[in-house]
N, C-alpha and C positions, 0 to 999 in steps of 0.2 A: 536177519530180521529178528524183532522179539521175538515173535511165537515160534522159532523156527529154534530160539537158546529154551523154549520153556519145552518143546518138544523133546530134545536132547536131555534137558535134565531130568524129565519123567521115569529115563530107564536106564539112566546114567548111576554110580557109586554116588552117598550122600555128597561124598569130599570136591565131586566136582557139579555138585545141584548150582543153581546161578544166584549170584549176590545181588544185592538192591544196595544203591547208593544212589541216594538225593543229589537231582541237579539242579532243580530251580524249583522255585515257590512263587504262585503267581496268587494276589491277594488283591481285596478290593480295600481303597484306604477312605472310602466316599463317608464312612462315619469317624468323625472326627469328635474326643472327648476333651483334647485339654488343650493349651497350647503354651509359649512361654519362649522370650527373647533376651539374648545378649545386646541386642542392636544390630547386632550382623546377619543373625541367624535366627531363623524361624523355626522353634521343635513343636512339632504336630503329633502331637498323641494318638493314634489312631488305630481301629479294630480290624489292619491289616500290616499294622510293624508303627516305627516310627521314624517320620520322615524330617529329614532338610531342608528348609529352605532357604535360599540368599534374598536378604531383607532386601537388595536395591532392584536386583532383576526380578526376585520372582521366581527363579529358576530352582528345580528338584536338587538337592546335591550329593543328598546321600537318606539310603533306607536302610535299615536296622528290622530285624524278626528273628524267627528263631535259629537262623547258619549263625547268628551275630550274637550267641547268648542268652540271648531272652526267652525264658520257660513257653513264654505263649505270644503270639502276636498282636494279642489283644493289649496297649499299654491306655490304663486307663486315666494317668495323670505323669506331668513334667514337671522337672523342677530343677534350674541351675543353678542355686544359689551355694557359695563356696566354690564355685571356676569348675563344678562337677555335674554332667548329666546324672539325674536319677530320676527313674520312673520308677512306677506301682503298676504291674499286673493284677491278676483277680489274684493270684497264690503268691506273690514275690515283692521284694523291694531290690531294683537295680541298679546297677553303678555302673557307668561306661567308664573302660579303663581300657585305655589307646581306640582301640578300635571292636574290643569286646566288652560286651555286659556280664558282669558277676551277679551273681541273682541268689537272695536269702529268703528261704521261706518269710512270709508275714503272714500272719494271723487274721482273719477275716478278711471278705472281701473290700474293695475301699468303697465310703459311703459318697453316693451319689445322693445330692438334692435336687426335689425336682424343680425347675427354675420357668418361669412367663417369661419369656423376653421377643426379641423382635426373629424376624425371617428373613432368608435370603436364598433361592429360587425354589422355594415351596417348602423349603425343611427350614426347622428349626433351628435358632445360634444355637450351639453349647459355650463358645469363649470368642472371647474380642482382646487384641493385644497390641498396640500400638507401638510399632517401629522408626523412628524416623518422621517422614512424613506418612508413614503406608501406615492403614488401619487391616489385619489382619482379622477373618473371622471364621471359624471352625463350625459347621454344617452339620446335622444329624442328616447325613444321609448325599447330600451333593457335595460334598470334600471341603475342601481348604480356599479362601476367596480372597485376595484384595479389594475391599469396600471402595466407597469415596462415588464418586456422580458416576463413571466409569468401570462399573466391576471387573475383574475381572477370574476367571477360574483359573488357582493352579494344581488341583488334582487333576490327573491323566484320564482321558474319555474313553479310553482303550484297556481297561480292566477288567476283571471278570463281574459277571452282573454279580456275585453276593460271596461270601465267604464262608457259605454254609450252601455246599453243594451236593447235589442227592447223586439220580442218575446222570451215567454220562454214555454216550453212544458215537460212535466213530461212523462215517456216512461219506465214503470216498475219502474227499481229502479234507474234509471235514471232521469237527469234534465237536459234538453236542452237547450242552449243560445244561442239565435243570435246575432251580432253585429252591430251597424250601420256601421262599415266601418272595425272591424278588425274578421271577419267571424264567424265561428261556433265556442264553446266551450262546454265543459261539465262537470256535475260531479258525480261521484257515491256515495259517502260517504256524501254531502251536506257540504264540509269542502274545499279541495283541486280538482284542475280544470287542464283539460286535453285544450289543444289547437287547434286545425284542424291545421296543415301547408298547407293544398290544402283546394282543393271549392273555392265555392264563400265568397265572402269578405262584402260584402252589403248588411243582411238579412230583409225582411218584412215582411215574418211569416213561419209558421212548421205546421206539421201536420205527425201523425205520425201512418201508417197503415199496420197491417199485417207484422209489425218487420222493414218497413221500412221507415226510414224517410224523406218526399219530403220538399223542401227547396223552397221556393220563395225566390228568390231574386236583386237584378237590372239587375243583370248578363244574369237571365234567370231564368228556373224553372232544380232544380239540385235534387237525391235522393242517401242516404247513407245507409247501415246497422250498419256500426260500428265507424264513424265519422273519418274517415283513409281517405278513398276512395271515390270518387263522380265521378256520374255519368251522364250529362246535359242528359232533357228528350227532343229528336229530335225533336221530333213531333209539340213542341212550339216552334215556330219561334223568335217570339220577344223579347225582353227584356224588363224589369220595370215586371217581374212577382212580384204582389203584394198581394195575396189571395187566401186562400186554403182551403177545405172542403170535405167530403166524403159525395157521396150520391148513400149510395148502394155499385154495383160495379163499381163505377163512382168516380173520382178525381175531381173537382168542382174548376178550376183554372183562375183567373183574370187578364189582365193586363189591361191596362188603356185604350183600345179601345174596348174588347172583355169579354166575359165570357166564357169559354171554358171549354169539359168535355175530360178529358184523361180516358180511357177504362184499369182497372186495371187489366184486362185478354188480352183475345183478342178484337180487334173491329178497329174504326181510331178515332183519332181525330179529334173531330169539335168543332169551333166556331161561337159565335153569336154575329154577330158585332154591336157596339152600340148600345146596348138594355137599350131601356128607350129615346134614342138617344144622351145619353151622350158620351163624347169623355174624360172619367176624372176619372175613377173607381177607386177607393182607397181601397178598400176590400169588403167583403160578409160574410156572414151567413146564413148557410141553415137549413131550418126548414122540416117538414116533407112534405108540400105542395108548398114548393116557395123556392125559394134562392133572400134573400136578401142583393142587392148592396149598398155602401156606395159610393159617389162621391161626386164630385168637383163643378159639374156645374145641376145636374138634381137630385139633395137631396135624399130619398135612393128610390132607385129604386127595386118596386117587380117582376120578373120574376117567372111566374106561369109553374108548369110543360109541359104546354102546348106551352111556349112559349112568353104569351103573358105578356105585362108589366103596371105595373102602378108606376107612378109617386108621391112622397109626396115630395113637396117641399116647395117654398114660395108662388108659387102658389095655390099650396093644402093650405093653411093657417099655415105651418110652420113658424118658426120663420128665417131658412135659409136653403137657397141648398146646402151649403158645408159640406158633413159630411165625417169624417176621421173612425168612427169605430163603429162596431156596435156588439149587443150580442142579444141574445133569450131568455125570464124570463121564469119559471119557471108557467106563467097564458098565455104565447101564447102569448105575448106582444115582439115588436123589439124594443131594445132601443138603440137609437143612439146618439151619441157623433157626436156635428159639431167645427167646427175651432173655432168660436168665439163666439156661440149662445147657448152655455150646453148643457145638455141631455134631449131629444124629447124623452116619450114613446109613441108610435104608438100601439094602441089596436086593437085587431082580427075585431071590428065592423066600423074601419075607425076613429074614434078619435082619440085622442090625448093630451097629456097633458106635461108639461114642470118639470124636477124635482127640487128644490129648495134645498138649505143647502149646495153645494159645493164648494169645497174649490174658482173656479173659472172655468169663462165658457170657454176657450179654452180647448179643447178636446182630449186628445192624445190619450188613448186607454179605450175600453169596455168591461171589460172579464166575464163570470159568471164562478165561481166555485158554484159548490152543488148550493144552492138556493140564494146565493148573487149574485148581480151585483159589482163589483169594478169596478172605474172608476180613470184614471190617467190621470192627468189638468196640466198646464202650473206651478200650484203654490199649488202641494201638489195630493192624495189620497185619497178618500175617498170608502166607503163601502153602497150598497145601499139594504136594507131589510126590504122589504114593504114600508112601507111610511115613515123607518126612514131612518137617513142617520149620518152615523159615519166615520169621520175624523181621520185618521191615523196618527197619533203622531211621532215626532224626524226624519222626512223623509230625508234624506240625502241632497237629492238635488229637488227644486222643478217641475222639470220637469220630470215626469213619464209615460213610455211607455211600460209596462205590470204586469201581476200579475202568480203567477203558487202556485200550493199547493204542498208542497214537504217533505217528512217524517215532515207530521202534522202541519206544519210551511206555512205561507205566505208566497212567495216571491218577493219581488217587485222589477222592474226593473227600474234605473234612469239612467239619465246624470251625476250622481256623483257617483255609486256604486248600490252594491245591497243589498236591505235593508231586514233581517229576522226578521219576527217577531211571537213571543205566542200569541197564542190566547186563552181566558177563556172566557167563560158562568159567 
């Protein structure tokens, strides 16, 4: 199994640490910008690759992103004029040549106008294309449509709800997803994805205890059994809930004034307001003797069973007090991820040291599986096992905000999709 190659290669020689190779990319293509026909063939420009369609059926025939050339999966305009696919990405101008896109830097992003026009099932047209007798129309948000008295949809219902995925949490044979703004999704097979139509919409992280799953979110703190129904937990007043944890029979819940324990039997709720005396909490990690804060303004704050708190910041001799994410190694070490300054490991005796090799120091998320640290930066993934550090290849998009282990496979969460990858010893 994975964690069983990530184990091995923690105390393995560098030369036999484990490789990451991209297997599949699963993208949502439900926002569609351009579109544009031979007559045969329907090209859909869309901010999850660009798709095929067969003008008489209907039918998908072929998807193009980044395995297929293209810088980003975002294409935000078609064009076949001279017998040649070419699209525009936000960075590129491409050329499909057989079966691959060659892609040249262009200079600014392309201009978008904003346009009134009509709707078709609750979102906005971007384009209307007429083939034959089919009126094709491209959807801000519900995909690709044949118009006329009988609509009908030819984007796939079984995709990931959004292409900018946060946390993600494995829960048996399940695989949980949060979204930045279009809510929960899931999937049981690791192939085709289920959607929430309720809940909250703005996730921050998951946690998943005793068959149930509690949700941070901006909304609030929300819990589900079967990703149908939700439930807001009364008890947390505020919103911006951003961090979640079990300790014991204790729920371990953060928002950005407070640290807060919800009682998973009976008891009440309480919180501890401003601990550390930060006003800026961005998430936590709890270890067996402390729960440690990540923040804005007071660098990660340790909160000891007792109560009491210590401060590592720039004052401590960090390199910064902004830190977004943090994890627990596997030697009793926090390592934390700051906005601008990389990843601080913070050791059990008060030191400290800085880790080198990654792709870039902006920080978005810290996750350990088995005995790795993964860490997702502004410009790429990498993998952290002992003092080596390996860089994840063909990443969709550079800005990554989680990792999850799922029938044997990596998952990684981006701003362009989600990236799977093998991994081998």
């Amino acid at each position: 199994m994975f964690a069983g190659l990530l184990t091995l290669a923690l105390a393995a020689p560098v030369a036999d640490a484990p490789s990451f190779e991209l297997a599949t990319l699963h993208t949502s293509t439900a926002h569609v910008d351009d579109l544009a026909t031979d007559g045969k063939l329907v090209w859909a420009g869309t901010r999850g690759g660009l798709e095929v369609y067969d003008v008489a059926t209907g039918t998908l025939q072929r998807r193009f992103d980044t395995r297929h050339g293209l810088d980003t999966a975002h294409v935000w305009s078609v064009d076949l004029s001279n017998g040649q696919a070419r699209v525009r990405t936000t960075a590129s101008e491409c050329v499909l040549r057989d079966t691959t896109f060659d892609c040249t830097a262009a200079a600014g992003a392309p201009a978008m106008e904003p346009t009134v026009g009509p709707r078709r099932d609750g979102h906005r047209v971007t384009a209307i294309v007429n083939a034959g007798t089919q009126r094709f129309e491209a959807t801000a948000g519900s995909g690709l449509w044949i118009g006329g008295e009988t609509p009908r949809r030819l984007t796939a219902d079984d995709q990931p709800c959004s292409n900018h995925i946060g946390p993600m949490l494995t829960d048996g044979e399940r695989l949980w997803l949060g979204a930045f703004h279009e809510g929960l999704c899931f999937t049981d097979d690791g192939r085709t994805f289920t959607h929430a139509s309720e809940g909250p919409r703005m996730i921050n992280d998951l946690t998943s205890i005793d068959g149930v799953l509690w949700i941070a979110a901006t909304e609030g703190l929300f819990r589900t059994t079967d990703g149908i129904t939700f439930e807001r937990e009364a008890s947390i007043k505020p919103r911006g809930v951003n961090g979640l944890a079990r300790d014991g029979d204790m729920l371990l819940v953060t928002t950005p004034g407070a640290l807060w324990t919800v009682p998973l039997g009976k008891g009440r709720t309480k919180a501890q307001s401003r601990p550390g005396r930060t006003r800026a909490i961005q998430g936590l990690v709890h270890t067996t003797d402390a729960t440690w804060l990540t923040t804005e303004d007071r660098g990660v704050v340790r909160v000891a069973t007792s109560g009491d708190t210590t401060r590592f910041d720039l004052a401590a001799g960090l390199p910064a007090s902004w830190f977004l994410a943090a994890a627990a190694d596997n030697q009793g070490n926090i390592v934390a991820g700051s906005l601008r300054n990389g990843v601080t490991v913070l050791e059990p005796d008060g030191s400290h040291h800085q880790v080198g090799g990654l792709p870039d120091t902006w920080i978005f998320d810290v996750t350990r599986i088995a005995d790795t640290i993964f860490v997702g930066t502004q410009n790429g993934a990498a993998a952290i096992q002992g003092e080596h550090v390996t860089t994840l290849p063909d990443i969709p998009h550079p800005n990554v905000h989680g990792f999850a282990e799922y029938r044997g496979q990596l998952w990684v969460a981006t701003e362009g999709g989600l990236a799977v990858y093998d991994t081998d010893s």
